[in-house]
C-alpha positions in Angstrom: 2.1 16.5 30.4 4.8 14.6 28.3 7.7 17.1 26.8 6.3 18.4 23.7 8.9 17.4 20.5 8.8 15.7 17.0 10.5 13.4 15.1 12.1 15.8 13.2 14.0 17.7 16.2 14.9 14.0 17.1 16.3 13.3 13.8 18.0 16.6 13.8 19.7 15.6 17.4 21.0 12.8 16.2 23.2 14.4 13.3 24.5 16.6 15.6 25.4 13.7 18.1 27.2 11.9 16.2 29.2 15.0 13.9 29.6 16.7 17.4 29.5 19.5 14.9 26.3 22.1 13.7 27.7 22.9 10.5 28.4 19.0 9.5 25.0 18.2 10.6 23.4 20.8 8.7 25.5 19.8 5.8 24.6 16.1 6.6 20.7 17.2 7.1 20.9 19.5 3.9 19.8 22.1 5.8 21.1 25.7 6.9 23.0 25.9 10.0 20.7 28.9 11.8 17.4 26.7 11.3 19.0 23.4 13.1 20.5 25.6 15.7 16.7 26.9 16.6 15.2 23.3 16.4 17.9 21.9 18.7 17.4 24.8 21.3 13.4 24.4 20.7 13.9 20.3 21.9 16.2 21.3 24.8 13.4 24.0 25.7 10.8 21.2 25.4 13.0 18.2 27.2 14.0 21.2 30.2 17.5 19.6 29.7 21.0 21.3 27.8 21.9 18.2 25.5 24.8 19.6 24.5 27.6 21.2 26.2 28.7 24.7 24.2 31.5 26.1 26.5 34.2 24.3 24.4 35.9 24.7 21.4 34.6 21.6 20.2 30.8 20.9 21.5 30.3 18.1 23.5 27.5 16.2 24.9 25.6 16.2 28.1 24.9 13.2 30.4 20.9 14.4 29.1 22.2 14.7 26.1 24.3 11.0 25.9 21.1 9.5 27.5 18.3 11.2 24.8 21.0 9.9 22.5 19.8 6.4 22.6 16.0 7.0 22.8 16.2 9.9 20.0 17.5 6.5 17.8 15.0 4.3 19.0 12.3 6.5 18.5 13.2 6.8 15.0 14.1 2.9 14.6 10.7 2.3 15.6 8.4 5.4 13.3 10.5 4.0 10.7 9.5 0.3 11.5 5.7 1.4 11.7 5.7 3.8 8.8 6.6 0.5 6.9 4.3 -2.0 8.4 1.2 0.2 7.8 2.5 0.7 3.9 3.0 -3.2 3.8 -0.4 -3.6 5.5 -2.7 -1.1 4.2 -3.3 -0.7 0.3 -6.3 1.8 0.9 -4.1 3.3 3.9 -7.4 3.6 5.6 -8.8 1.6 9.0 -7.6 1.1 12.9 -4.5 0.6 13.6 -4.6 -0.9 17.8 -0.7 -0.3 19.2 -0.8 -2.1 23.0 1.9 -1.5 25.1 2.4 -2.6 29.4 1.9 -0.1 32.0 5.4 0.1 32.8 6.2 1.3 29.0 6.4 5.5 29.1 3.9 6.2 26.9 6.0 9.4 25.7 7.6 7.2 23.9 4.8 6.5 21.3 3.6 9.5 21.1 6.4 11.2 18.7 5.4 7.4 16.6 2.2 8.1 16.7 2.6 11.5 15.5 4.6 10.6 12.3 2.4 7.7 11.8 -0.5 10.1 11.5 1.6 12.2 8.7 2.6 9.5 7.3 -1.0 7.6 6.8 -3.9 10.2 7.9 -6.5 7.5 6.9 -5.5 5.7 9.7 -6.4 6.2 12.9 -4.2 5.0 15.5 -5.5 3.3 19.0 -2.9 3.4 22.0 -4.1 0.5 24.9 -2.7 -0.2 27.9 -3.0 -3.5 29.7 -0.6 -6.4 31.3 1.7 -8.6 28.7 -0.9 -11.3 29.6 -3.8 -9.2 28.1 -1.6 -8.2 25.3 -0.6 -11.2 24.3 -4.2 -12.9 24.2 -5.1 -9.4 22.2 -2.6 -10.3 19.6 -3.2 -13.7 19.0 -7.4 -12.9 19.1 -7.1 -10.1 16.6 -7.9 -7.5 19.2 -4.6 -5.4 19.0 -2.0 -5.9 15.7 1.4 -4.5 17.4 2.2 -4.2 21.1 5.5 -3.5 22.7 6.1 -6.1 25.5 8.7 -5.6 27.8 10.9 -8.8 28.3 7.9 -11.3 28.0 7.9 -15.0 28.2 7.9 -15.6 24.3 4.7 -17.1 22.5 5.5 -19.2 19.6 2.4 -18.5 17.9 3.4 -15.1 17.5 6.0 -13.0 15.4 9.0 -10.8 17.8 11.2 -7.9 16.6 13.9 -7.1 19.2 14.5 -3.1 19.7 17.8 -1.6 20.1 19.6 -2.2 23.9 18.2 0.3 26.4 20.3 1.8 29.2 19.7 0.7 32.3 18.9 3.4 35.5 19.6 3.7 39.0 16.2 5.5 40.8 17.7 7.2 44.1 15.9 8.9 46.7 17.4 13.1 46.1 19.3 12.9 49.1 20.9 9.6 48.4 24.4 9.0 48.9 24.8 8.1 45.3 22.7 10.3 43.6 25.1 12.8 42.6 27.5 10.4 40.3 27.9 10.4 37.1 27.2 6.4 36.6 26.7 3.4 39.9 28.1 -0.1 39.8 25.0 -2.5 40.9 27.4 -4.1 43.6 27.3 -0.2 45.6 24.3 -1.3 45.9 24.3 -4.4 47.8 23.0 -3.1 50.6 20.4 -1.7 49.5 16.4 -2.2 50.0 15.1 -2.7 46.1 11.6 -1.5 44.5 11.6 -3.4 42.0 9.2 -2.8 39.1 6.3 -4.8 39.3 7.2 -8.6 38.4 4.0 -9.4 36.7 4.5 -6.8 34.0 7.9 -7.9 33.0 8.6 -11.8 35.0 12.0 -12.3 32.2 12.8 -8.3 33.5 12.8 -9.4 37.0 14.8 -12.4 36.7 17.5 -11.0 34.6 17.9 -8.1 37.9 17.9 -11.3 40.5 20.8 -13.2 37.8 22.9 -10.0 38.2 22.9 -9.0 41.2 24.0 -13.0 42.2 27.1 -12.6 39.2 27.8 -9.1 41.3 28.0 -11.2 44.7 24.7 -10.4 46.7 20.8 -11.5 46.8 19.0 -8.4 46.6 16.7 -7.8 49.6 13.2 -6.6 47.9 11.9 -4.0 50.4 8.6 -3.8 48.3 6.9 -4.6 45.2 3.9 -2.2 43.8 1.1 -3.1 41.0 2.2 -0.1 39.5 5.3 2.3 39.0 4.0 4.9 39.9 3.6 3.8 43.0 7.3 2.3 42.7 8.8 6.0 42.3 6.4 7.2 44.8 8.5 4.8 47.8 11.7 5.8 46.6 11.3 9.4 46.8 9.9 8.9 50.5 13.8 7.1 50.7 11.9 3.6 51.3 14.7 1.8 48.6 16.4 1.8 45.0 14.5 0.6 42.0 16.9 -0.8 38.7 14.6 -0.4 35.6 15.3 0.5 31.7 15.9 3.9 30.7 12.2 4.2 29.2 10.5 2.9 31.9 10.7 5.9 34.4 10.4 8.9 32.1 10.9 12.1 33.5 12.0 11.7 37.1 9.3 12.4 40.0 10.1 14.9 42.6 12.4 13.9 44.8 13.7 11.1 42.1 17.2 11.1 40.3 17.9 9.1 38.0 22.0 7.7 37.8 23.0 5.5 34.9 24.3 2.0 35.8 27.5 0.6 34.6 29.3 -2.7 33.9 27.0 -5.9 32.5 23.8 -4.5 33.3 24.3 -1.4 31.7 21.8 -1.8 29.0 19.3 -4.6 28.8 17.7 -5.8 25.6 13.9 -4.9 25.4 
């Protein structure tokens, strides 16, 4: 079951982030300290993950916290992006509203979206699919879905793109892994490697972009295995069979036996 949070915990995070300071943030928010404090500990309940570190004078935060960081602002880029398409779209703010995404989106993300959305417009009902790009690109241009959230995608020229905010980029690592205690990997430690990547049909642009850096970093990746689906993906790396390098939404919440390390240097975030 996906962690259970809202938009407005997310929104509340995010003042905190970037004051590195409750009583700023409250101010910020227009809120009273005591309330924020009790809807940031209720997110960090929900996420199973401190996001901020409190043993210092000045509050800091966490490597959970730095990486919810960027998908606390993304989630609200994008509520804020379909609050005002549906207001553009709808003048009775009643019908369907069909949202597609790929299999190797985490549909957590949406969720807190289509939450708001449902606030936001209650005459419309919201429709989450889930199919290849192909399928959702022939949905789109048939009328069969209105938004879908494509994932690196051959552009179509007969329809409309919005570029998302830059998403980190993850290491998955067996438990045991040599690596899988840092705080961040370099993708040349992992030259020799066996990769998982995920699965080339859902994102061919994603999978050439990897192949182009890892060439820049000095070394053809050897590909140990490619799986339809990422589940299965995760599955092999927990049994230790390779390494898979995907964006930070991809994987959400690790599987047993599954860390997840940040990477650094060019491929440290990828546009989606």
């Amino acid at each position: 079951m996906p962690p259970q949070y809202d938009l407005k915990q997310c929104r509340y995070f995010v003042a905190v982030a970037e004051e590195l300071h409750f009583g700023r943030a409250a101010r910020r928010l227009g809120i009273a300290q005591p309330p924020l404090s009790r809807q940031i500990h209720a997110l960090e309940n929900a996420l199973g993950a401190a996001l901020f570190d409190r043993s210092r004078r000045a509050i800091q935060l966490t490597p959970a916290g730095r990486a919810f960081l960027t998908r606390a602002r993304r989630m609200l880029t994008l509520a804020e992006q379909a609050a005002e398409a549906a207001r553009e779209a709808s003048r009775e703010q009643r019908g369907d509203l069909h949202v597609g995404y790929s299999h190797i989106t985490d549909p957590a993300i949406l969720l807190p979206i289509r939450a708001n959305f449902a606030r936001l417009l209650p005459g419309v009902k919201v429709h989450l699919l889930v199919d290849d790009p192909r399928s959702l690109s022939a949905g789109l241009l048939s009328g069969k879905i209105d938004v879908a959230f494509l994932v690196r995608h051959p552009l179509d020229p007969a329809l409309c793109y919005e570029s998302l905010p830059a998403e980190p980029v993850i290491v998955a690592l067996p438990e045991g892994h040599r690596l899988a205690g840092r705080i961040s990997v370099a993708l040349s430690e992992l030259a020799d490697e066996g990769f998982l990547p995920p699965p080339s049909s859902q994102s061919p642009v994603l999978h050439e972009k990897f192949i182009e850096h890892c060439v820049r970093n000095g070394f053809r990746p050897r590909l140990a295995h490619e799986s339809p689906h990422l589940q299965a993906t995760l599955a092999l790396v927990a049994a230790g069979a390779g390494v898979s390098v995907m964006p930070r939404f991809m994987g959400g919440t690790p599987p047993p036996g599954v860390r997840y390390v940040p990477l650094n240097g060019s491929l440290a975030t990828l546009e989606v």
